[in-house]
TIDODO-909821 format. One record per residue (C-alpha): chain; residue number from 1; z negated, y, x. Coordinates in steps of 0.5 Angstrom, whole numbers, plus 500, padded with zeros to 3 digits. Each point is the difference from the previous one (the first is absolute). Layout:
+------+-----+-----+-----+-----+
! unit ! pos !  zz !  yy !  xx !
+------+-----+-----+-----+-----+
!    A ! NUM !   Z !   Y !   X !
...
+------+-----+-----+-----+-----+
This chain:
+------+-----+-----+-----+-----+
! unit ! pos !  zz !  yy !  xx !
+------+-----+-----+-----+-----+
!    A !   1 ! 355 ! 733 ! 888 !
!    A !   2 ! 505 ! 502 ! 494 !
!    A !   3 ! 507 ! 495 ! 498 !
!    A !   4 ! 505 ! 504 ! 497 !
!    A !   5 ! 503 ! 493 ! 499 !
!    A !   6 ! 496 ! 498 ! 495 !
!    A !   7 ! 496 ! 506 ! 499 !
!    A !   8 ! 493 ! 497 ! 500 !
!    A !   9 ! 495 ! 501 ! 504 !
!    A !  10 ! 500 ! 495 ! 507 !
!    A !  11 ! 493 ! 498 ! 500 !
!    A !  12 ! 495 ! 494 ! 503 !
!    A !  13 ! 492 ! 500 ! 500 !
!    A !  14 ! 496 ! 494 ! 503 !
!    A !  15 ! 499 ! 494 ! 495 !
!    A !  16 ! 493 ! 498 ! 498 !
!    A !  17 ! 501 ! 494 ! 495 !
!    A !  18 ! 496 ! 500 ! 493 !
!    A !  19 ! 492 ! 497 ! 502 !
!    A !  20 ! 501 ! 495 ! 494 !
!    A !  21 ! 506 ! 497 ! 503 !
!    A !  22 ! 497 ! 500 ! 507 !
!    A !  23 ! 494 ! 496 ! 497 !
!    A !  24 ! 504 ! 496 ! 496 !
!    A !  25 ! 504 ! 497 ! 506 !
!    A !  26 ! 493 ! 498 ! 504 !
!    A !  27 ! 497 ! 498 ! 494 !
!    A !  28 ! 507 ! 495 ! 499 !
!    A !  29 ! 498 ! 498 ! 508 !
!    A !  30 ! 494 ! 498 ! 498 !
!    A !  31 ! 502 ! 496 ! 494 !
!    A !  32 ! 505 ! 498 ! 504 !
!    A !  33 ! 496 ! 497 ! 506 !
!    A !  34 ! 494 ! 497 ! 495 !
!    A !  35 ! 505 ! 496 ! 496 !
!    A !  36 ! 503 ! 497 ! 507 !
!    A !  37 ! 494 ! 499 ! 503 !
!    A !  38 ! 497 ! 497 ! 493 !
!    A !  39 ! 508 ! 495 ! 499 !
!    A !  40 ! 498 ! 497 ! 506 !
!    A !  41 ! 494 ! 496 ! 499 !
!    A !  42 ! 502 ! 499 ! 493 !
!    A !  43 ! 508 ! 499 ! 499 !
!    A !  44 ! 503 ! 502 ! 506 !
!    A !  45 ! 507 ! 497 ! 498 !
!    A !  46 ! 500 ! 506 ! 494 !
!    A !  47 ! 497 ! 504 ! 505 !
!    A !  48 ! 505 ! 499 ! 506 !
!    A !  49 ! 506 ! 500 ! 494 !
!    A !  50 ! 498 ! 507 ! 498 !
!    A !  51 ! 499 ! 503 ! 507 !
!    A !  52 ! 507 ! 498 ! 501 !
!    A !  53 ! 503 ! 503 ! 494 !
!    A !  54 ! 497 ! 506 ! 502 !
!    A !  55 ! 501 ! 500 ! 507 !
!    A !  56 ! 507 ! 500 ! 499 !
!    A !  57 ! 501 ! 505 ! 495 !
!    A !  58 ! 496 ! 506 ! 504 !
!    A !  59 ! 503 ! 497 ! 507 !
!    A !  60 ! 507 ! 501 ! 496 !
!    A !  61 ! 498 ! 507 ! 498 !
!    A !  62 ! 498 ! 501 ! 507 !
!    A !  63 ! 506 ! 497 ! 503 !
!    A !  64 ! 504 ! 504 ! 495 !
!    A !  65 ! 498 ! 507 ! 503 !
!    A !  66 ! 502 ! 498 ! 506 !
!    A !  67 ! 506 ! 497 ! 498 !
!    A !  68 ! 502 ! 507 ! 497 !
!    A !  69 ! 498 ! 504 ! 505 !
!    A !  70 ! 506 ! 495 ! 506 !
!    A !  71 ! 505 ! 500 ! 494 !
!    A !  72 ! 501 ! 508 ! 499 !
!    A !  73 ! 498 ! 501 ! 508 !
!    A !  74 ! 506 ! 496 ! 502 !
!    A !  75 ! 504 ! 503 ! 496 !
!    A !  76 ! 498 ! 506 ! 501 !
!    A !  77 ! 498 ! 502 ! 493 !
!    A !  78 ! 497 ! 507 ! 500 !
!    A !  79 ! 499 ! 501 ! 492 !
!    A !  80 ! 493 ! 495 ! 501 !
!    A !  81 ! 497 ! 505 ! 505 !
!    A !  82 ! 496 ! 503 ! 494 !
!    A !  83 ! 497 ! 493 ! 497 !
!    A !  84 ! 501 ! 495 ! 507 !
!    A !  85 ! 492 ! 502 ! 500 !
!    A !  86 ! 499 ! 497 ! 494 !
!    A !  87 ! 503 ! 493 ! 503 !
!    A !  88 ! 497 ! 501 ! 507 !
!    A !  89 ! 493 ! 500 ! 495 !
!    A !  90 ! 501 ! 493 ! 499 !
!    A !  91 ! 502 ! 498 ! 507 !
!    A !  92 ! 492 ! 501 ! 500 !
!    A !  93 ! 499 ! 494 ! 497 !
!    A !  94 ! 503 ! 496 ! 505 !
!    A !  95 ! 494 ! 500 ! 505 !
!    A !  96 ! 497 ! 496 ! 494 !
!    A !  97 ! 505 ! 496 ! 499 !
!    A !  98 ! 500 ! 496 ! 507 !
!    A !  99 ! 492 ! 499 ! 499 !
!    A ! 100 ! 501 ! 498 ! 494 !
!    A ! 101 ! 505 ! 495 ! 501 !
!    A ! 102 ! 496 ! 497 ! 506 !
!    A ! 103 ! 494 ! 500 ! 495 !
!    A ! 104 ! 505 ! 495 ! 496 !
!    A ! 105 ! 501 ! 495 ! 505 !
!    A ! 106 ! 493 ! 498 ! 498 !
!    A ! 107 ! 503 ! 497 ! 493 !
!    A ! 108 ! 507 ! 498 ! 502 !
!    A ! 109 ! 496 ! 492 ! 500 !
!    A ! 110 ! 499 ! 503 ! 492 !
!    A ! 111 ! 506 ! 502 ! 499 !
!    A ! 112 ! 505 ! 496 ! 504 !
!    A ! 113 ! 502 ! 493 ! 500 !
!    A ! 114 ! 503 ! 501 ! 508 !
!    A ! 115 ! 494 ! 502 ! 502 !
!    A ! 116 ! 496 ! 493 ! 499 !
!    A ! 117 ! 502 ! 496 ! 506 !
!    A ! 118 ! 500 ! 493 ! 496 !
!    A ! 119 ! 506 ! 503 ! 495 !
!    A ! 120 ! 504 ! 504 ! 507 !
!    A ! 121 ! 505 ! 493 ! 501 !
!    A ! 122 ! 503 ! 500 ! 493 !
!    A ! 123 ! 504 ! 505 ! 501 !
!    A ! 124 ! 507 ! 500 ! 502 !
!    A ! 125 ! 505 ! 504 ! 503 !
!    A ! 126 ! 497 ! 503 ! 505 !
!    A ! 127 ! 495 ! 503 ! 496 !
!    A ! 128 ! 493 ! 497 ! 503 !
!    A ! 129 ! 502 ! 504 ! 507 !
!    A ! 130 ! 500 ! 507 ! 495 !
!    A ! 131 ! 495 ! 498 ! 496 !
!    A ! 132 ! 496 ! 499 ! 506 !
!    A ! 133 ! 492 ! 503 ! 498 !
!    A ! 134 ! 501 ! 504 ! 507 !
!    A ! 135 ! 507 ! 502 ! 500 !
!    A ! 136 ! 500 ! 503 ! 493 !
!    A ! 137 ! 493 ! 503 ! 502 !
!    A ! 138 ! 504 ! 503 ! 506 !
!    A ! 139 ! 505 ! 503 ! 495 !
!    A ! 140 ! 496 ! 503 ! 496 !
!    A ! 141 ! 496 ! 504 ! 506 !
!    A ! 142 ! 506 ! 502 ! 503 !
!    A ! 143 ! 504 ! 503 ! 494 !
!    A ! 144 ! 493 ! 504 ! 498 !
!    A ! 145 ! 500 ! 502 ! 508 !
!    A ! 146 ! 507 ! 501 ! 500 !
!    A ! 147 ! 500 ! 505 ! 494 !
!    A ! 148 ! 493 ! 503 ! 503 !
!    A ! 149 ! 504 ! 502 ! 505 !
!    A ! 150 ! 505 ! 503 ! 497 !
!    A ! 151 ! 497 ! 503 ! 495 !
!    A ! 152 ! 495 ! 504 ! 506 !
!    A ! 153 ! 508 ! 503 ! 503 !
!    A ! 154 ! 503 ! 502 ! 494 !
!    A ! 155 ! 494 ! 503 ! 495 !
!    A ! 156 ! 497 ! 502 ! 508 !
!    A ! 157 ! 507 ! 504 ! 502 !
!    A ! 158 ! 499 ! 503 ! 492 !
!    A ! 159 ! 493 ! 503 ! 502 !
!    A ! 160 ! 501 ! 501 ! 506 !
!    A ! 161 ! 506 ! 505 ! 498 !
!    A ! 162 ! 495 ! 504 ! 495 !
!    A ! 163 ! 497 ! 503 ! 506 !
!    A ! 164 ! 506 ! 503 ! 504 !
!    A ! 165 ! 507 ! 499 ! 496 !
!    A ! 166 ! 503 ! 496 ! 506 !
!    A ! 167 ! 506 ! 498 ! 497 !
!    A ! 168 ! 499 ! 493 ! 507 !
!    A ! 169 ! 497 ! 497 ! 494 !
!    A ! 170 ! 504 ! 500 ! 494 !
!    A ! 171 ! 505 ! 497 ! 506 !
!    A ! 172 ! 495 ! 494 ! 502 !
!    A ! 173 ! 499 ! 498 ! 494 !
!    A ! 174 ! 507 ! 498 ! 498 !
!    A ! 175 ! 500 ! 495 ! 506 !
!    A ! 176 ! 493 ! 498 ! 498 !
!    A ! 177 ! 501 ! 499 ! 492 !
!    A ! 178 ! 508 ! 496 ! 503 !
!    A ! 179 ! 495 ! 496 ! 504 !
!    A ! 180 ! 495 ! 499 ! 494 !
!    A ! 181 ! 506 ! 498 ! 496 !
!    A ! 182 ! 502 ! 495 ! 503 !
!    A ! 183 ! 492 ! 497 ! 501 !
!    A ! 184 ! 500 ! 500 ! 493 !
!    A ! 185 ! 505 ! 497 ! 498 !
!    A ! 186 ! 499 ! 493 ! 504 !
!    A ! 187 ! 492 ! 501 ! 500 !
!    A ! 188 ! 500 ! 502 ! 493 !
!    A ! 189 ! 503 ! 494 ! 497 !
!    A ! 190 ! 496 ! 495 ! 503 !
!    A ! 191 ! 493 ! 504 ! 499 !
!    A ! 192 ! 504 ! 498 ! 492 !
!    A ! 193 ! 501 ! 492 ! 502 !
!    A ! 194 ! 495 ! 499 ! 503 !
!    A ! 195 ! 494 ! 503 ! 497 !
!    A ! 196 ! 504 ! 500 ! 491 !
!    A ! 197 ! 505 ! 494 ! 500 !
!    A ! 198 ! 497 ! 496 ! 505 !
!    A ! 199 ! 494 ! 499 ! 494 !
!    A ! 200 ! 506 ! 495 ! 498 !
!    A ! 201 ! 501 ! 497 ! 506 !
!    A ! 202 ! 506 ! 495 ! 498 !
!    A ! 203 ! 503 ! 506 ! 496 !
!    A ! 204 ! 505 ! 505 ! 504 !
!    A ! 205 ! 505 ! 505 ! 498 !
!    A ! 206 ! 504 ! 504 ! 505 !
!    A ! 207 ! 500 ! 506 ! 498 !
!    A ! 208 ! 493 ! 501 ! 498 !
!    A ! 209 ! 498 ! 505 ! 506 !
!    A ! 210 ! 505 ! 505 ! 496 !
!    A ! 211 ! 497 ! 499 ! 493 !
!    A ! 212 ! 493 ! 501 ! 503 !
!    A ! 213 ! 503 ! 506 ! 503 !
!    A ! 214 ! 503 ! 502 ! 494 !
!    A ! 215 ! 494 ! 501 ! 496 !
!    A ! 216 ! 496 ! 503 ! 506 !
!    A ! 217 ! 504 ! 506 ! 500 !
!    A ! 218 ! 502 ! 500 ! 492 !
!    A ! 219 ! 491 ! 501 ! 501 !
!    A ! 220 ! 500 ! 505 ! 505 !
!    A ! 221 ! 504 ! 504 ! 496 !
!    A ! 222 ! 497 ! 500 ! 494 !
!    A ! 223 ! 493 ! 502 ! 504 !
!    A ! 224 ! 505 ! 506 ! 504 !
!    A ! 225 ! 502 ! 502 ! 492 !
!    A ! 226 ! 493 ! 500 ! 497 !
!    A ! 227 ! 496 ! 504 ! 507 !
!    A ! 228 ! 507 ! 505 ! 500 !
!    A ! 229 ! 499 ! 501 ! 493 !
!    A ! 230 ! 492 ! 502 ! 501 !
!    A ! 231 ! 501 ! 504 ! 506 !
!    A ! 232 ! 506 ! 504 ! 497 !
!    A ! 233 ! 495 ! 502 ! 495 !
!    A ! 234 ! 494 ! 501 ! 503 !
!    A ! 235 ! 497 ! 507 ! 503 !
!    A ! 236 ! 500 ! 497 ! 507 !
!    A ! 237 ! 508 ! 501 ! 502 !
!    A ! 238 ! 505 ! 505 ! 496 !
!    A ! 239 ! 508 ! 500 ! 502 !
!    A ! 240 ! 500 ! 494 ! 505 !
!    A ! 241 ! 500 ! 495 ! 495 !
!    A ! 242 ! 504 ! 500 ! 494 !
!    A ! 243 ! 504 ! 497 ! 494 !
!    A ! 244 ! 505 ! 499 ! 504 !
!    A ! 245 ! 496 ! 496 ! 505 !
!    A ! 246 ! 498 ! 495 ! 495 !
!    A ! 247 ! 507 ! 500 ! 498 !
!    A ! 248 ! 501 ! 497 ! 506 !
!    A ! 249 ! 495 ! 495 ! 500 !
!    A ! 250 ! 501 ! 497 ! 492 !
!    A ! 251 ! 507 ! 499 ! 503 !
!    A ! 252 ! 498 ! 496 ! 506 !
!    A ! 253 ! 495 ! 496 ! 494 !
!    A ! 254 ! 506 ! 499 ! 495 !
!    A ! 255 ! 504 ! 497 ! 506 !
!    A ! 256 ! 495 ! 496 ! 503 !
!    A ! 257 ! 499 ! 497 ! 492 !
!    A ! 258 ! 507 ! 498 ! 500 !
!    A ! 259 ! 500 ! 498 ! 508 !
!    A ! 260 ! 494 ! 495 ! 497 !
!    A ! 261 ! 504 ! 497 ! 494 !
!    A ! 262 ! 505 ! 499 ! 504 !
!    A ! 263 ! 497 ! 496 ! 506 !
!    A ! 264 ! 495 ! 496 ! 494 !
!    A ! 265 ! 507 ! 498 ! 496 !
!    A ! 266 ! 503 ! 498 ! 507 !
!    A ! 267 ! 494 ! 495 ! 501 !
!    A ! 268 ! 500 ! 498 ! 493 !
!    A ! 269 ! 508 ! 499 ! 499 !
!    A ! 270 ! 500 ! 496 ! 507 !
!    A ! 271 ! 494 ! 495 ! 499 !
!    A ! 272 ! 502 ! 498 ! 493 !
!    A ! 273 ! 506 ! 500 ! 501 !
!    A ! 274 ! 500 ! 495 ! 506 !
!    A ! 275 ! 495 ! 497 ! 496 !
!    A ! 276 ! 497 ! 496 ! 507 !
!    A ! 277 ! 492 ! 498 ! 499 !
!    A ! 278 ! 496 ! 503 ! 505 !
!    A ! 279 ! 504 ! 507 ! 499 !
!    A ! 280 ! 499 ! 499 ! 491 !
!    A ! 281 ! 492 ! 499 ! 501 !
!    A ! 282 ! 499 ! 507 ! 502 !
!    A ! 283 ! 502 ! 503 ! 492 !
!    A ! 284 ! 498 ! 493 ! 496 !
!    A ! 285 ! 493 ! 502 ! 502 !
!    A ! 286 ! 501 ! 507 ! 497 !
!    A ! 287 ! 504 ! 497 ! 494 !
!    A ! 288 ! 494 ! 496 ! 496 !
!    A ! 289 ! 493 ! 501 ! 498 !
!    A ! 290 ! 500 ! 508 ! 499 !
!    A ! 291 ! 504 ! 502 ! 507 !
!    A ! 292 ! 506 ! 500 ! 495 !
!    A ! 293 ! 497 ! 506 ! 497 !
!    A ! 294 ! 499 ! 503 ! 507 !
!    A ! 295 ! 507 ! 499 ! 502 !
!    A ! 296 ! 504 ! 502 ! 495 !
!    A ! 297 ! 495 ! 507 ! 500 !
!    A ! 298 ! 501 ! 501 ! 507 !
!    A ! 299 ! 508 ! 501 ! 498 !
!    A ! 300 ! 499 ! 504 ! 494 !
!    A ! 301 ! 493 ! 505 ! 503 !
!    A ! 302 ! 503 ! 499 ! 507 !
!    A ! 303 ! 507 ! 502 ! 500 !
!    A ! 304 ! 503 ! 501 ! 493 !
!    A ! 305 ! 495 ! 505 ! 498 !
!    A ! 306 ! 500 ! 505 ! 506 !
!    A ! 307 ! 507 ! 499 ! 501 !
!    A ! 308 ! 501 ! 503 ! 493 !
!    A ! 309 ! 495 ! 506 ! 500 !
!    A ! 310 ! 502 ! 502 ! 507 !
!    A ! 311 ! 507 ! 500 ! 497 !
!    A ! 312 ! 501 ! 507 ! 498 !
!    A ! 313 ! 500 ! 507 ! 504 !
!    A ! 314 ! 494 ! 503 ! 497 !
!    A ! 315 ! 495 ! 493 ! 499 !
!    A ! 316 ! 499 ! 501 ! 508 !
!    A ! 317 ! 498 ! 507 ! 500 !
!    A ! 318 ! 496 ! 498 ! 494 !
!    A ! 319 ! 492 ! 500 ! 503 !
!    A ! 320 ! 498 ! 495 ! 494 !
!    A ! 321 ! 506 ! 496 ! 500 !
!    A ! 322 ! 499 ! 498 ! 508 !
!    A ! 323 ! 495 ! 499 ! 500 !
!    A ! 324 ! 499 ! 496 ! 495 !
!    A ! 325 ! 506 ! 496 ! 502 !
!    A ! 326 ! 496 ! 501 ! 508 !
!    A ! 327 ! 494 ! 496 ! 498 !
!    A ! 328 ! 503 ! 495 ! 495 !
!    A ! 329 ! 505 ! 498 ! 506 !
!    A ! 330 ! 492 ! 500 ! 505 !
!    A ! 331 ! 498 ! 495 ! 494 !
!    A ! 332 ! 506 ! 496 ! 500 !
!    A ! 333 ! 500 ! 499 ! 508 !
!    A ! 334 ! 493 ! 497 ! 498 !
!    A ! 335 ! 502 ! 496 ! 496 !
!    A ! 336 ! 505 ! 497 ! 504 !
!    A ! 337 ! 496 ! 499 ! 507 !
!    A ! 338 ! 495 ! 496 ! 495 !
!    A ! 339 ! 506 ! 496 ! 497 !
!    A ! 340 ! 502 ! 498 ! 507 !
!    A ! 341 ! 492 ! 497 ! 502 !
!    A ! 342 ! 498 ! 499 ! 493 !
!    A ! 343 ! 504 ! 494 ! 498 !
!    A ! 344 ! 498 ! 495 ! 506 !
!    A ! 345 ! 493 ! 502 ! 498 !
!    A ! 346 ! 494 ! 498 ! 494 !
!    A ! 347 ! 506 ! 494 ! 497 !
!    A ! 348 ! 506 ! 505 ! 500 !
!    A ! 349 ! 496 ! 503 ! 495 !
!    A ! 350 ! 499 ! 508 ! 499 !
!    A ! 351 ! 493 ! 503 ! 501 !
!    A ! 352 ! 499 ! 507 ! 501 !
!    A ! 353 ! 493 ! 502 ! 500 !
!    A ! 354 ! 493 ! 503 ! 504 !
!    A ! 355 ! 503 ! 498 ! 507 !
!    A ! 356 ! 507 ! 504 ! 499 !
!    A ! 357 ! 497 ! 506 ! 498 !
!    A ! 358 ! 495 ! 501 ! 506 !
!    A ! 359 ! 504 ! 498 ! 505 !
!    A ! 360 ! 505 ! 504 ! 498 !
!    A ! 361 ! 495 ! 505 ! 499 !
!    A ! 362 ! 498 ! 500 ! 507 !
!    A ! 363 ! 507 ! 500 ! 504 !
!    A ! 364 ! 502 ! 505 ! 495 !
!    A ! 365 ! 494 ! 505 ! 502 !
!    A ! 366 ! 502 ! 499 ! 508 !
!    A ! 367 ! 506 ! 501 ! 498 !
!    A ! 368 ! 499 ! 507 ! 497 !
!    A ! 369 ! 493 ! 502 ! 505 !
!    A ! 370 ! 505 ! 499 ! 505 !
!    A ! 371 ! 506 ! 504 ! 498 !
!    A ! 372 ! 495 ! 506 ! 497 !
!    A ! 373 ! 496 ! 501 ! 507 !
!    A ! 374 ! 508 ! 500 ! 503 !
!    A ! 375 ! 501 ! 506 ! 495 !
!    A ! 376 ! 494 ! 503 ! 501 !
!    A ! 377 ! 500 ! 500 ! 507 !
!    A ! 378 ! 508 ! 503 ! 501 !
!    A ! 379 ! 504 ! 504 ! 496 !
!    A ! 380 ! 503 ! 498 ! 494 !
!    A ! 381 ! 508 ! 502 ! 502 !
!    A ! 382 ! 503 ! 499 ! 507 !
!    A ! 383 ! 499 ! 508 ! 500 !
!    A ! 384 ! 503 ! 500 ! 508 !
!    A ! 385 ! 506 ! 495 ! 497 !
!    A ! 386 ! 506 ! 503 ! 504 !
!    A ! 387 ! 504 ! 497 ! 493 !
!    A ! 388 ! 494 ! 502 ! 495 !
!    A ! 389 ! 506 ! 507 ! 498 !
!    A ! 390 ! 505 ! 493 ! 497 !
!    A ! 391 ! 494 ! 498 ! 497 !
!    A ! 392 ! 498 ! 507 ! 497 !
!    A ! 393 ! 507 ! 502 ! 498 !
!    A ! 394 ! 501 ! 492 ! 497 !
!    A ! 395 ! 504 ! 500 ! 494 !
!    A ! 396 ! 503 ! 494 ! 496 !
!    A ! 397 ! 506 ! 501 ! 497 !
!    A ! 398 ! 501 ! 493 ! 496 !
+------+-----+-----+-----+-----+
C-alpha cells in the first residue's frame, strides 16, 4: 500500500539476519561457556566477578525493553508501534536472564560476604535478615519470574494481535504494563541491592535502585538507537521506521543521560556531604589505585559527552552521530557496572582481561540469538497495530 503522507512505499519482508552474525553470536556462547567452565576450577572468584558484570548488563537490556514497552503502553503512546518490535526483541533475552541468574547462585559464596554463615552476624541494622543466603535467593527468583510473566502478556498480547487486529489487546495491556510498573519499581531496586550494592555489605545509599534504574534505560536506548538505525536503512522495512523515530529514541537517550547524572550527582553530593564513614567508603574505594580514572571518565564519557553531541536537532537524526554516541553510552554502561563490582575485588585493583571479554562474550551471544530468532520468527513492525497510522504519520517538530 502507498502513503501519500510520506510518499514512500510502506513495505516489510521477513527478516533473515546476516550468517556472519549469526555464527559470531553462537561462537561467543561458546567462548562464553568454555571460559566459564574453565574459571571455575582455576580462578572462580574472577570468573564469578566477571559473570556478574556481564549478567547485569544484558539483563538491564532485557528489562529495559520490557520497561519501554509498559512506559509507552501505559501512557498510551502510539509513535512507538512501528519500532516497539524492536524493544520486545530484547524482552527475549529475559527466559535466560532467570536461568542465568540461578546458574549465579552457585558463585554467591565467591562473591559475597553475606553468603559465608560465619561472617552473617557482623552485620547490623536489620541487615542479616535481608542478606539472608535464602531470602535473597528467593528475591532473585520472583523478580526473574515475575518479569517472565509479564513479559509472555505484554509482548504475547502484541503477537497475538498481528494475527487479527483486535484492538482487546492494545487494551489489556495498559493494565499489564501499569501492573509491570509497579513490580518493576519495588522488585527492580532490590535485584540492584541485593545482587550489586550488597558486594559491599557495610555500605548503603537510598537512592541506588534509581541510579541502577538510570543507566539500565540510558543503555537500553542507546541499543534502540543503533537497531532503529539499522532497521530504518535496511531492505527488510520501508516507510514503517523512520528518522523521526530515531528522533524520538535519541531524545529518550539524551534525557536518560541527564536523568543518570542527576541521580550519580545526588548520590555523591549526599555522602560527601554528610561525611559519615560507612556511607564514604563506597567512593574512597573508587578515588585511588586507578579507579580515580574510572570515576572521573564515567562523568565525562557517560554523561557530558553524550549529552553535548545529542544537543542539537540535526545530530539526532545524523546516522553516524547516534550511533556513535549509542555505542559509547553501551561502553560506558559497562564500564559503570564493573565500577560498581570491581573495587571490592583483586585489592581494589583494576584488571580487565580474558574473563570479561568471554563472558561478555557469551551473555552477549544469548542476547543477541534470542533477539535474532524473535525477529525472524514475527514481523518486523506491529503491522495490525490498530495506533501503527500515529507511527507512520509521527513527525517531530522540535
Amino acid at each position: 500500500m502507498g502513503s501519500s503522507h510520506h510518499n514512500i512505499e510502506l513495505k516489510i519482508s521477513k527478516f533473515q539476519p546476516a550468517l556472519a552474525f549469526k555464527y559470531s553470536a553462537y561462537a561467543g556462547i561458546l567462548i562464553g561457556i568454555i571460559a566459564a567452565v574453565f574459571g571455575l576450577f582455576n580462578n572462580p572468584e574472577r570468573m564469578w566477578t566477571a559473570y556478574l558484570v556481564a549478567f547485569f548488563y544484558f539483563a538491564s537490556m532485557g528489562l529495559g525493553g520490557l520497561f519501554f514497552l509498559s512506559f509507552s503502553n501505559a501512557s498510551k503512546a502510539g509513535w512507538h508501534s512501528s519500532i516497539k518490535r524492536l524493544a520486545e526483541s530484547f524482552t527475549q533475552f529475559l527466559p535466560y536472564m532467570v536461568v542465568t541468574s540461578i546458574v549465579m547462585i552457585l558463585g554467591y559464596k565467591y562473591l559475597y560476604s553475606w553468603a559465608d554463615p560465619t561472617q552473617i552476624h557482623r552485620m547490623t541494622g536489620g541487615k542479616e535478615i535481608y542478606l539472608n543466603f535464602w531470602f535473597v535467593v528467593a528475591r532473585v527468583i520472583i523478580f526473574g519470574l515475575g518479569c517472565l510473566a509479564f513479559k509472555h502478556m505484554i509482548v504475547g498480547n502484541s503477537i497475538k494481535q498481528d494475527q487479527n487486529g483486535d484492538v482487546k489487546y492494545t487494551e489489556k495491556n495498559v493494565g499489564n504494563s501499569i501492573g509491570f510498573i509497579a513490580f518493576f519499581a519495588l522488585f527492580f531496586t532490590m535485584f540492584s541491592i541485593d545482587l550489586l550494592m550488597s558486594l559491599l555489605p557495610s555500605w548503603y545509599s537510598t537512592i541506588y535502585g534509581i541510579y541502577m534504574f538510570a543507566g539500565m534505560l540510558q543503555s537500553t536506548f542507546a541499543m534502540l538507537a543503533l537497531v532503529v538505525i539499522f532497521f530504518k536503512n535496511s531492505k527488510f522495512v520501508s516507510g514503517y521506521i523512520t528518522v523521526e523515530h530515531q528522533h524520538d529514541v535519541a531524545k529518550f537517550l539524551k534525557g536518560f543521560t541527564v536523568f543518570w547524572a542527576y541521580i550519580a550527582f545526588s548520590q555523591f553530593m549526599l555522602i560527601w556531604y554528610a561525611n559519615i564513614p560507612e556511607e564514604t567508603e563506597f567512593y574512597l574505594m573508587r578515588s585511588h589505585s586507578g579507579w580515580i580514572v574510572v570515576s572521573i571518565g564515567l562523568l565525562i564519557f557517560r554523561f557530558i559527552v553524550p549529552f553535548l553531541a545529542l544537543l542539537p536537532r540535526e545530530a539526532k537524526r545524523n546516522d553516524m552521530n547516534l550511533a556513535a554516541v549509542a555505542i559509547l553510552v553501551l561502553v560506558m554502561q559497562y564500564i559503570d557496572i564493573y565500577w560498581q563490582v570491581y573495587p571490592n575485588f583483586n585489592d581494589g585493583v583494576p584488571v580487565f582481561g580474558f574473563y570479561e571479554i568471554a563472558l561478555f562474550l557469551g551473555f552477549f551471544g544469548l542476547f543477541a540469538v534470542a533477539a535474532t530468532q524473535f525477529l525472524s520468527k514475527n514481523n518486523i513492525v506491529a503491522i495490525k497495530d490498530p495506533r501503527l497510522h500515529e507511527a507512520i504519520k509521527h513527525h517531530v517538530t522540535y
